[in-house]
PDB file of N, CA, C and O in Angstrom, chain B, residues numbered from 101:
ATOM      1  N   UNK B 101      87.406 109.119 101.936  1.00  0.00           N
ATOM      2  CA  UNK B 101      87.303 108.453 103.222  1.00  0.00           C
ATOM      3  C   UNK B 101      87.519 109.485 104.315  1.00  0.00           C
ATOM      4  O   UNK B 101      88.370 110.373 104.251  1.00  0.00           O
ATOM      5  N   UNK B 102      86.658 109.288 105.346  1.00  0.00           N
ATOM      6  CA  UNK B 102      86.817 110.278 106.659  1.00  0.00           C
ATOM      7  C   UNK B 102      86.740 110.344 107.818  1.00  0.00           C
ATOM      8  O   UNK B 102      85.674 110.688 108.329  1.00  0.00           O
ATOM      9  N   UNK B 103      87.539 110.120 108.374  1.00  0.00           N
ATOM     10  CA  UNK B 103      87.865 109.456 109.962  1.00  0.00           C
ATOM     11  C   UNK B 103      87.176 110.537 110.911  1.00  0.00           C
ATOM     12  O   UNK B 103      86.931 111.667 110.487  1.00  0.00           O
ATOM     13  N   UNK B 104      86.913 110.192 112.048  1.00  0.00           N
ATOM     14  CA  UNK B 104      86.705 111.598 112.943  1.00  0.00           C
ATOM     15  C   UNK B 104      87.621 111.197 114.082  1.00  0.00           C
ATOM     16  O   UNK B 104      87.204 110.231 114.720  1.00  0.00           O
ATOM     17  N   UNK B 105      88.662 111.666 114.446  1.00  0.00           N
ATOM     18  CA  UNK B 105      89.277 110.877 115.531  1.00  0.00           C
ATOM     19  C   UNK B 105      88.718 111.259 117.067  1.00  0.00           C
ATOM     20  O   UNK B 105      89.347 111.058 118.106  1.00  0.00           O
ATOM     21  N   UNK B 106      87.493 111.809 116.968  1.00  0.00           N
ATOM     22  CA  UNK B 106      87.078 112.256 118.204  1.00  0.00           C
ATOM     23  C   UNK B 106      86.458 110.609 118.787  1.00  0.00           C
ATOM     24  O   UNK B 106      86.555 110.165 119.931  1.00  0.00           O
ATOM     25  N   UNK B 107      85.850 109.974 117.633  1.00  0.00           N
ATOM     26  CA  UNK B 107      85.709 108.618 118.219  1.00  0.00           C
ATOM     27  C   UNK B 107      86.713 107.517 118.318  1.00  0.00           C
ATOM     28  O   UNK B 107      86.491 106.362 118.680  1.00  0.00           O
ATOM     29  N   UNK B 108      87.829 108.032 117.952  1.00  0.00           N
ATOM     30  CA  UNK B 108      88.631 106.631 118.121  1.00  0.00           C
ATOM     31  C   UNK B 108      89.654 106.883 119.234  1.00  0.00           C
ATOM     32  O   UNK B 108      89.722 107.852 119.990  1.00  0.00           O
ATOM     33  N   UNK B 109      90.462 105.759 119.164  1.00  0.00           N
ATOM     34  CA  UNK B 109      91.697 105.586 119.873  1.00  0.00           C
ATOM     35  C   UNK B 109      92.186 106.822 120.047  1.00  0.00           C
ATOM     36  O   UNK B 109      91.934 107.569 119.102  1.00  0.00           O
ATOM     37  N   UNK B 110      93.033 107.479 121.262  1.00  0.00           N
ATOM     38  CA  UNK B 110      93.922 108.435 121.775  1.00  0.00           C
ATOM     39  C   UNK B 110      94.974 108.339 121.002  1.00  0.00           C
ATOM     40  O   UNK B 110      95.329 109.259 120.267  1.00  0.00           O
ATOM     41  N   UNK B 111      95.617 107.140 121.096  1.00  0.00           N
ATOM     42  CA  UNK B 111      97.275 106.808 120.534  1.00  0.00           C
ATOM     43  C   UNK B 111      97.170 106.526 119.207  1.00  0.00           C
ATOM     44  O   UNK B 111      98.194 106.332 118.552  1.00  0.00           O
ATOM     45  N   UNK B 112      95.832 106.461 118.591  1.00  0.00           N
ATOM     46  CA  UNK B 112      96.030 106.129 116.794  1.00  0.00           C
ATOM     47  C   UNK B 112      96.459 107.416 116.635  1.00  0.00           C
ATOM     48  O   UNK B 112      96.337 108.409 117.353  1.00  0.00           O
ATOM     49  N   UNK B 113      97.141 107.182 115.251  1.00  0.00           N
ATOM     50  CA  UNK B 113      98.161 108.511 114.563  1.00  0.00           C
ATOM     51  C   UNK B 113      97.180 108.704 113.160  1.00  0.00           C
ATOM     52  O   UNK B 113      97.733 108.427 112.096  1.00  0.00           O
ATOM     53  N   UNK B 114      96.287 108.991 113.130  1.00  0.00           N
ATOM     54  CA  UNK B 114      95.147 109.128 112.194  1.00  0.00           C
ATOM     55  C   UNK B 114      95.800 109.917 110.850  1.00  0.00           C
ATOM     56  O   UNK B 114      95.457 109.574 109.719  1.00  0.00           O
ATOM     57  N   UNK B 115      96.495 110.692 111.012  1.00  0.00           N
ATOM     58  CA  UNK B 115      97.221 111.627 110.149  1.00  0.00           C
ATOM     59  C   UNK B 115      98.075 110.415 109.222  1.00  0.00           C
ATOM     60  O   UNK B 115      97.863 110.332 108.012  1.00  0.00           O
ATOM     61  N   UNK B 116      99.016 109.530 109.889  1.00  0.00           N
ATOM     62  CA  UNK B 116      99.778 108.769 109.256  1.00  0.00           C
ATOM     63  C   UNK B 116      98.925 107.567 108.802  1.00  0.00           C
ATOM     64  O   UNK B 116      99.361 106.694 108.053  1.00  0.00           O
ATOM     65  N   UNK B 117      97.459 107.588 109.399  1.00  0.00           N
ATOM     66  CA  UNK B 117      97.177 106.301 108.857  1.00  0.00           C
ATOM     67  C   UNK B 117      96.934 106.737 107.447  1.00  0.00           C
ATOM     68  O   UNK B 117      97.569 106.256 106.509  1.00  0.00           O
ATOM     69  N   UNK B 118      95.873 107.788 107.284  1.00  0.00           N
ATOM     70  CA  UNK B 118      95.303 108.248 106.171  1.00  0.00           C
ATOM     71  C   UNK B 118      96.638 108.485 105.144  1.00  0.00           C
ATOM     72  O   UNK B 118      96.578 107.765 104.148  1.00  0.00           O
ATOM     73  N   UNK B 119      97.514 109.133 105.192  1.00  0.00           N
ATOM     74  CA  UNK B 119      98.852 108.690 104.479  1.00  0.00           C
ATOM     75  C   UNK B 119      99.165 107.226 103.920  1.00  0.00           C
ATOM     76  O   UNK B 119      99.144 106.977 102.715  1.00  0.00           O
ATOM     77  N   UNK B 120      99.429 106.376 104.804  1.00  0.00           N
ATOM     78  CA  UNK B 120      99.329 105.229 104.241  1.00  0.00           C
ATOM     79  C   UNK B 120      98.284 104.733 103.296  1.00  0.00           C
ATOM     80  O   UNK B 120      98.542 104.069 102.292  1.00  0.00           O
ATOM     81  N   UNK B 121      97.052 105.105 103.688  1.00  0.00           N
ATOM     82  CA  UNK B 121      95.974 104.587 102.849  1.00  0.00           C
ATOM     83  C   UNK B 121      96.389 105.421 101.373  1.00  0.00           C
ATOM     84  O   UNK B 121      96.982 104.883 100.438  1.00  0.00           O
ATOM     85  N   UNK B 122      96.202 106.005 101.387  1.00  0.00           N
ATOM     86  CA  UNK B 122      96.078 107.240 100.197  1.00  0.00           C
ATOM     87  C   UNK B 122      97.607 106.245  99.103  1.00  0.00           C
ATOM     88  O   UNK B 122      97.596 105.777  97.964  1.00  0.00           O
ATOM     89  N   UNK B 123      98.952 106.317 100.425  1.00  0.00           N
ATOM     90  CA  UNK B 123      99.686 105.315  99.030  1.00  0.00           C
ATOM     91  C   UNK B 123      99.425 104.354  98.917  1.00  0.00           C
ATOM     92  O   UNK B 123      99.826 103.834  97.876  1.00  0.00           O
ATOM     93  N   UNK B 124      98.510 103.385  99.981  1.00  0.00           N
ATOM     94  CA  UNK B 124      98.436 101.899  99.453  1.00  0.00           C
ATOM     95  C   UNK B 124      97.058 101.693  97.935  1.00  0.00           C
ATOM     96  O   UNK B 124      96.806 100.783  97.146  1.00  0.00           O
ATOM     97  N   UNK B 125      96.591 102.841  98.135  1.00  0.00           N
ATOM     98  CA  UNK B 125      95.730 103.423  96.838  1.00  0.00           C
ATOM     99  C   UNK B 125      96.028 103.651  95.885  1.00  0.00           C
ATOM    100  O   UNK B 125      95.311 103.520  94.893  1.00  0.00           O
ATOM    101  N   UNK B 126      97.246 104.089  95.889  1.00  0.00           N
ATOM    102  CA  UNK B 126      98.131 104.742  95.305  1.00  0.00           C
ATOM    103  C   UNK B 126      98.710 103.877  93.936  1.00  0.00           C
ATOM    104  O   UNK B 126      98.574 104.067  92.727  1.00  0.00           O
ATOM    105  N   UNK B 127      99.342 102.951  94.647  1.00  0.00           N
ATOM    106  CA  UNK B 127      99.961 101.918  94.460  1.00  0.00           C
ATOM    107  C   UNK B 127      98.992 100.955  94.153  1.00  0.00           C
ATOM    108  O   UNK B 127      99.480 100.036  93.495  1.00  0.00           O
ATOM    109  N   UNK B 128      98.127 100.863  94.322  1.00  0.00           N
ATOM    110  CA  UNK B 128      97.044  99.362  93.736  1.00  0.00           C
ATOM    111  C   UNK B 128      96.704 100.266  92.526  1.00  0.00           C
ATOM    112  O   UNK B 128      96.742  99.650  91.461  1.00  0.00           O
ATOM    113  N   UNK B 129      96.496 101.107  92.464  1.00  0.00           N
ATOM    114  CA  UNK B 129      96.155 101.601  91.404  1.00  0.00           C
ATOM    115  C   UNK B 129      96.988 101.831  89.829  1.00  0.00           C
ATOM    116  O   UNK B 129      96.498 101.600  88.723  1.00  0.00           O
ATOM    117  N   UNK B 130      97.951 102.192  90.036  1.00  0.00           N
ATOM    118  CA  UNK B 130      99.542 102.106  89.285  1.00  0.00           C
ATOM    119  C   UNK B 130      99.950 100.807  88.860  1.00  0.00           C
ATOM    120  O   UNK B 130     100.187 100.571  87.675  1.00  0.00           O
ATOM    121  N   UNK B 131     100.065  99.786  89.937  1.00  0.00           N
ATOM    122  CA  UNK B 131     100.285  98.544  89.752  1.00  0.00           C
ATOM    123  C   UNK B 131      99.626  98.063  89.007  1.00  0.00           C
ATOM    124  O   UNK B 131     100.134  97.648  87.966  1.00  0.00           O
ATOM    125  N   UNK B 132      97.533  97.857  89.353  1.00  0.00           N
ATOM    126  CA  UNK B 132      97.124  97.314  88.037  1.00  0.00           C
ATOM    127  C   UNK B 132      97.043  98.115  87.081  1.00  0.00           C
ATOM    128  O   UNK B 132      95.992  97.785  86.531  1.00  0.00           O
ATOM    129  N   UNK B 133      97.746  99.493  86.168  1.00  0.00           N
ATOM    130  CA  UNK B 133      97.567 100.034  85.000  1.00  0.00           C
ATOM    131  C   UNK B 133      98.803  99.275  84.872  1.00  0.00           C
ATOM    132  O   UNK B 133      98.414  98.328  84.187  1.00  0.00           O
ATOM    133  N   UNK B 134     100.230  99.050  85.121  1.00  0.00           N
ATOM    134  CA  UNK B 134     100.942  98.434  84.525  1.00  0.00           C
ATOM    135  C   UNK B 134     100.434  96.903  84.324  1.00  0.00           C
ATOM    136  O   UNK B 134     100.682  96.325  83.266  1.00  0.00           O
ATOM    137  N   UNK B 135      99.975  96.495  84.994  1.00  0.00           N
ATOM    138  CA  UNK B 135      99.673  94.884  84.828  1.00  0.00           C
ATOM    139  C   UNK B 135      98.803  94.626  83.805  1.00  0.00           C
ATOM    140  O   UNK B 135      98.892  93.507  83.300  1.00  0.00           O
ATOM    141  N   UNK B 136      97.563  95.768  83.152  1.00  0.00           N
ATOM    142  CA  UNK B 136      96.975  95.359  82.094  1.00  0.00           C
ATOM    143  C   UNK B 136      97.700  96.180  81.141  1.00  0.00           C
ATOM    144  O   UNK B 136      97.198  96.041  80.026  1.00  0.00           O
ATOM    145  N   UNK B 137      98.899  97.156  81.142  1.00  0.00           N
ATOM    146  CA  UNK B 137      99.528  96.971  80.005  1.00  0.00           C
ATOM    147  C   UNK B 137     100.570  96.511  79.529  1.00  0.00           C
ATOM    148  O   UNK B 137     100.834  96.847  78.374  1.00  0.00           O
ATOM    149  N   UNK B 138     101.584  95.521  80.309  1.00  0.00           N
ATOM    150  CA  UNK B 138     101.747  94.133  80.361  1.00  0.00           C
ATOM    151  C   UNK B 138     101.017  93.185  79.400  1.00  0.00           C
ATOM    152  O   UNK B 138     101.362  92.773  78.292  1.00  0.00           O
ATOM    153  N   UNK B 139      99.880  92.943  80.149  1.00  0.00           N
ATOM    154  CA  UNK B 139      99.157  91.676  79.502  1.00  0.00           C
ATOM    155  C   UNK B 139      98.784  92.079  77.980  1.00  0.00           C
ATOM    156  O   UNK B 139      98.915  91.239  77.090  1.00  0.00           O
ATOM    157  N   UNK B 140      98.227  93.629  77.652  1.00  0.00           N
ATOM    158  CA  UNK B 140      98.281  94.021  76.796  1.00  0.00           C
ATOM    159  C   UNK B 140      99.203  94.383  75.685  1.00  0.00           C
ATOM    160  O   UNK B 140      98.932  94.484  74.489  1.00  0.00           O
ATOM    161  N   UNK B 141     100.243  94.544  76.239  1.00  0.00           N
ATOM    162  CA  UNK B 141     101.734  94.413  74.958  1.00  0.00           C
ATOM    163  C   UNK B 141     102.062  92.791  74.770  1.00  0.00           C
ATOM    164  O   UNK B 141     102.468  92.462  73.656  1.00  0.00           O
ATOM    165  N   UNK B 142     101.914  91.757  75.781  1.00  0.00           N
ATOM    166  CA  UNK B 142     101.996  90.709  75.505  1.00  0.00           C
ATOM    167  C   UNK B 142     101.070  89.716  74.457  1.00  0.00           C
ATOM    168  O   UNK B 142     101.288  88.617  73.949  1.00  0.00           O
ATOM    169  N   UNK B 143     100.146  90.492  74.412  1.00  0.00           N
ATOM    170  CA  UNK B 143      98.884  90.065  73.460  1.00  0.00           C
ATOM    171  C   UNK B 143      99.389  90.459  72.090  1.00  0.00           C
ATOM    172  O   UNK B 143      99.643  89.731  71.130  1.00  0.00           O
ATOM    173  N   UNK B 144      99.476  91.746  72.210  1.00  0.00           N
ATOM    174  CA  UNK B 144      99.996  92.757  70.869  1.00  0.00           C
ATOM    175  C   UNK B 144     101.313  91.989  70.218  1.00  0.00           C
ATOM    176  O   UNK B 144     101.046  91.289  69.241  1.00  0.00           O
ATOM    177  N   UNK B 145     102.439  92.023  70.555  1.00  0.00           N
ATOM    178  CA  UNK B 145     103.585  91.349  70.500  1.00  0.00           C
ATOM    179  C   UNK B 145     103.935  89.931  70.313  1.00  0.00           C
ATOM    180  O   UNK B 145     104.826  89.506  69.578  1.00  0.00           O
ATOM    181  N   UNK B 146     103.052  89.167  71.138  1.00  0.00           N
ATOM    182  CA  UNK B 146     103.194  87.668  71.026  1.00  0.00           C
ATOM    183  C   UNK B 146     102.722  86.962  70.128  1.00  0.00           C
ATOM    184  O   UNK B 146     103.189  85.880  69.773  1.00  0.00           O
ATOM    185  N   UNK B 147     101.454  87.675  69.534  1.00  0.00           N
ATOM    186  CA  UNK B 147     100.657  86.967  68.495  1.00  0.00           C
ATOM    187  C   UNK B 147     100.976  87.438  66.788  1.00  0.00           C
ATOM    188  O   UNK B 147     100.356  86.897  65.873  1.00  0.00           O
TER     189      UNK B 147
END
């Protein structure tokens, strides 16, 4: 992803947004590998 901040807002903090993005990426990403291996030890295990 690639911002140009020559077109945007003065007061956006473009630096910190792209930070945020990158962990909220971060984190969706991590989250669902644990969540299908979760569902996947629960399959394994339960049955």
């Amino acid at each position: 992803m690639h911002i140009d901040p020559k077109e945007g807002h003065p007061d956006m903090d473009y630096a910190e947004h792209l930070g945020t993005y990158k962990l909220f990426c971060g984190l969706f990403f991590w989250g669902t590998l644990a969540c299908v291996a979760i569902v996947a030890g629960m399959g394994f295990f339960l049955t």
